[in-house]
N, C-alpha and C positions, 0 to 999 in steps of 0.2 A: 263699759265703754272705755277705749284709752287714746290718749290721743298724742300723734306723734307729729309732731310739729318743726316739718323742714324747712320752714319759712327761717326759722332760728337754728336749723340743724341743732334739736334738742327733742326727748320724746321721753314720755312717760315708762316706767319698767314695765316690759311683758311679763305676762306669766309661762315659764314654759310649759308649768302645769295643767296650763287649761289648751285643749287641743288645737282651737281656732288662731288662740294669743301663739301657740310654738309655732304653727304654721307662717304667721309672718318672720318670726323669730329665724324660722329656717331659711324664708326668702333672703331676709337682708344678710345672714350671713353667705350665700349663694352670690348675691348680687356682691359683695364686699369681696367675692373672692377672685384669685390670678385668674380663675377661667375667664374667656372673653365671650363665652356664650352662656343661657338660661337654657335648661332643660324644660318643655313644655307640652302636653296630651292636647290632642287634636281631640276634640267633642265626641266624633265617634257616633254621632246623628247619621251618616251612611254607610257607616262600615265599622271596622275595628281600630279602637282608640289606637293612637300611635306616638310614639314621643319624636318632638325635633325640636331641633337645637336652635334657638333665634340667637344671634347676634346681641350682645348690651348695647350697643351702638346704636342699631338698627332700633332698639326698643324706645332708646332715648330720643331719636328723631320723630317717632311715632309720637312721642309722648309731647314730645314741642308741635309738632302738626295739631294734633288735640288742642293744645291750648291757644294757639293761634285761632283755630276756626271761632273759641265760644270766649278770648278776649279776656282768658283767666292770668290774675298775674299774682306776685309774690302775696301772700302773707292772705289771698282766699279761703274760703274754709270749704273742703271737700269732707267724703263718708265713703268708707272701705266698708262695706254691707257682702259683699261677692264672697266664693272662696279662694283662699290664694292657692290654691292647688290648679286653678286653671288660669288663661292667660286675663278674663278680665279683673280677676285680684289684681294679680303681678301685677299687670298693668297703673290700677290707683298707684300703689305703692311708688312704681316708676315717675308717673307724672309729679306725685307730692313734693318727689325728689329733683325733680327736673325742675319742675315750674315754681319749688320751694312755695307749695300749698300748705296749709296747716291740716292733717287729716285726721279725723275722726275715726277709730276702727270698732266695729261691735261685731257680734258673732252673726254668722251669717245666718240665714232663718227665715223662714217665707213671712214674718210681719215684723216690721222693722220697726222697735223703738224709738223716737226723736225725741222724748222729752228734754233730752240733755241739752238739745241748742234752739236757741232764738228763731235762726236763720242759719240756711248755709248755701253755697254758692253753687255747686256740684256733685251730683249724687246718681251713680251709674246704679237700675236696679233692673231686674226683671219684669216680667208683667204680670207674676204673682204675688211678687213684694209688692209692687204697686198699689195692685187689687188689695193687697191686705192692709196694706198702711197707706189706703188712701187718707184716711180724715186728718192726715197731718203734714199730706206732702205741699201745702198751702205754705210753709217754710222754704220748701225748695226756690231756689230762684231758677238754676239749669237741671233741670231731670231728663236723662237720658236712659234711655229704654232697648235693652236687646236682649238676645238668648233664647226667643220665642215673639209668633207674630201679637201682635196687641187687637185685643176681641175690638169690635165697632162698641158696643158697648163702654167698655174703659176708655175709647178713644172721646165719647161723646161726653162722658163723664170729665176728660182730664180739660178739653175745652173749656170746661166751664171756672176754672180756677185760673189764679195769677203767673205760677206754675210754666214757664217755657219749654214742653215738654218734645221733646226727638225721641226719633229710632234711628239706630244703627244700622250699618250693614257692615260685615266684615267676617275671619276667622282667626283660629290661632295663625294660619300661613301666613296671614297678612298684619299680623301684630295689630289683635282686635278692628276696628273700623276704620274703613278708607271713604266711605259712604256716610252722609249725614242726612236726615231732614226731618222738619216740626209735622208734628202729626199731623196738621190740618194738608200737609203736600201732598201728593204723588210722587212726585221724583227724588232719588236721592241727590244730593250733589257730594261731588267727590274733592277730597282735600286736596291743598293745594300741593303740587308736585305728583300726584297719582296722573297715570294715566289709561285708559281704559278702551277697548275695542270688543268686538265680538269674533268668533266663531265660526267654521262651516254650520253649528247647530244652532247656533245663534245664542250662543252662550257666553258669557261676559271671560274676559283676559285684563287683568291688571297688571298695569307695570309701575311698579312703588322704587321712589328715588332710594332706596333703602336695601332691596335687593336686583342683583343683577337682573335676574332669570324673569320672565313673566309667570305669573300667576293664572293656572286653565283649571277655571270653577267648572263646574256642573250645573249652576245658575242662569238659567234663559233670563236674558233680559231684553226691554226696550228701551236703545238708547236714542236719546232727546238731540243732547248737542254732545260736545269734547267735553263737559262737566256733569251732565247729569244721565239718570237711569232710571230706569224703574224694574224691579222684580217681580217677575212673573211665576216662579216655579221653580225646583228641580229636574233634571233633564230624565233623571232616574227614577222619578217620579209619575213623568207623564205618560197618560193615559191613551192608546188609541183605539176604538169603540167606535166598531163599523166605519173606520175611515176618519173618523173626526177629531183630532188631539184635544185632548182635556187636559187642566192644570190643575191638578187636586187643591194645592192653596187657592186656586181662585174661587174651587167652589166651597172651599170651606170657611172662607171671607163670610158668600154669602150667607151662609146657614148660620154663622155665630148667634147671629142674634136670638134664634132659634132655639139653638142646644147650651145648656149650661154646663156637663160636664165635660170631658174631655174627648174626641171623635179624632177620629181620619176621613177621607175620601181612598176610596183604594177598587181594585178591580180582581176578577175571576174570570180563568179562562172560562171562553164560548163560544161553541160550533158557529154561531152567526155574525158576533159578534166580532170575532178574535179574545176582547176584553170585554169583559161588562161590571160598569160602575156600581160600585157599594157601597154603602154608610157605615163605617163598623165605629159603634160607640159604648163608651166605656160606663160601665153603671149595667141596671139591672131594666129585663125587655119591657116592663110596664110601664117606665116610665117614659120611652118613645115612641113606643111601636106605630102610633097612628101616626106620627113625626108627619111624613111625606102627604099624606091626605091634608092636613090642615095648614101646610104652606101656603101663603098668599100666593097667587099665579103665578105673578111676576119675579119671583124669586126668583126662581132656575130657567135657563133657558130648557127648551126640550129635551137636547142632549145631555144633558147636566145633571138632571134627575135620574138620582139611583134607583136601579132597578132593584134592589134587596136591603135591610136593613140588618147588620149581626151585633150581638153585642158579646164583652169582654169583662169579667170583673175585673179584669185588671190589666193597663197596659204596661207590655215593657216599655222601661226605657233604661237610658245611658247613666253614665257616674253621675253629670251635670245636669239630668233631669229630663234630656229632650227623650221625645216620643222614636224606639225603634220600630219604624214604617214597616221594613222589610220581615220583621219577626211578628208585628199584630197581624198581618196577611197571612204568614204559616199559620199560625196558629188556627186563623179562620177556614183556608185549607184545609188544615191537617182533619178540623170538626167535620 
């Protein structure tokens, strides 16, 4: 653990020797340099990773928006857990700096050590770190949550602690989250100065005080008022099956409770059909195969229910760990 302490503009010595420690080592000199922009990879969850250039400017107003919404001020104590090779590292880093947080930095790693602190004020983790270091996030005061949806299970789990826990919504385009809200909501609400509309597909359009251009996601949303949203799906995603559009994350909402390892919803062409819905899950076939017979009724609506089960020992995925959608469907193809 080291900790670099911008509250004081003062930090403990990296190692450059250890991969994680040079990794920050490289941001800050990055960030310390004449360039006026950050080089950073797009996740790469729909397509091919890609590098673009954000603004320091642009990062650092992201980084005051952050601390505005959760009322973080000098000399708090945050944890750099992410990798800095994508933008929610950079990002801690940024905010530490901005909002002169005191930060914690440990190697990144799906179960996060806390022995080291009492308490600390904000801690951005996934929903594997989570799951894995739950019996200690009882420390946390703000725990924020992105990178991947959060099962109903951990969500029922995180209610029960003191723990104020959010998910995000956001990308690298957008210089991490523009979208905030506590797990017990529905809606996200959007930071102050975002602005947001929809689409002929009904797909979310951000316009951030930060860059000119709007922002055109792939993310079907239901928007509330001028502040809030809800997410629905990928537009690249969705399903149509005999006429009826399906949102794979919604049925995969419902199933979590269900399946413990890791799944998709996903579809195969069909003469009747056009698409026909499938379960493809990750692990070996004994362990689910009767899956669909022993759901409660009310689980699935009618149309919802997969017509096949496949399984996978292993799913691709990206640098940053998410699941490649469009590569577990070839696959199951190509079988």
């Amino acid at each position: 653990m080291k900790l670099l302490d911008f509250s004081k503009q003062i930090f403990d010595e990296l190692n450059s020797a250890i991969p994680w420690q040079k990794n920050i080592l490289d941001f800050l000199e990055e960030w310390n340099s004449v360039s006026p922009f950050v080089p950073s990879k797009t996740s790469g969850s729909t397509g091919t990773p890609k590098e673009i250039q954000l603004p320091k400017t642009s990062m650092k107003m992201s980084a005051q928006m952050t601390g505005k919404f959760f009322g973080l001020k000098p000399g708090d104590t945050a944890l750099l857990c992410m990798p800095v090779n994508f933008i929610a590292g950079k990002m801690m880093i940024v905010r530490a700096m901005e909002l002169k947080l005191k930060l914690y930095c440990v190697e990144p790693k799906s179960k996060i050590d806390l022995n080291f602190a009492d308490s600390l004020d904000f801690v951005p983790m996934t929903p594997m770190q989570v799951e894995n270091s739950f019996d200690e996030l009882s420390k946390i005061r703000i725990l924020l949550i992105g990178g991947a949806p959060l099962s109903e299970p951990l969500r029922k789990r995180l209610l029960e602690i003191p723990t104020q826990s959010f998910e995000s919504y956001g990308m690298t385009e957008t210089i991490t989250h523009i979208g905030l809200k506590e797990i017990s909501e529905e809606f996200f609400t959007i930071l102050k100065g975002i602005e947001i509309r929809q689409d002929e597909r009904e797909c979310l359009i951000i316009q951030t005080p930060y860059f000119e251009e709007e922002i055109i996601t792939n993310d079907i949303v239901e928007i509330k008022d001028k502040n809030q949203f809800k997410w629905l799906g990928r537009a690249d995603n969705v399903i149509n099956s005999g006429g009826i559009k399906l949102f794979p994350e919604q049925i995969e909402k419902k199933l979590k409770p269900f399946i413990e390892t890791e799944f998709i919803i996903s579809s195969l062409p069909d003469e009747t059909l056009g698409q026909k819905l499938i379960l493809i899950v990750e692990g070996q076939k004994n362990d689910y195969s009767e899956l669909l017979e022993m759901l409660p009724p009310s689980t699935l609506e009618k149309f919802e229910k997969p017509k096949a089960i496949y399984f996978l020992d292993k799913f691709p995925r990206t640098e940053s760990g998410k699941l490649q959608r469009e590569k577990i469907r070839g696959l199951i193809i190509s079988i």
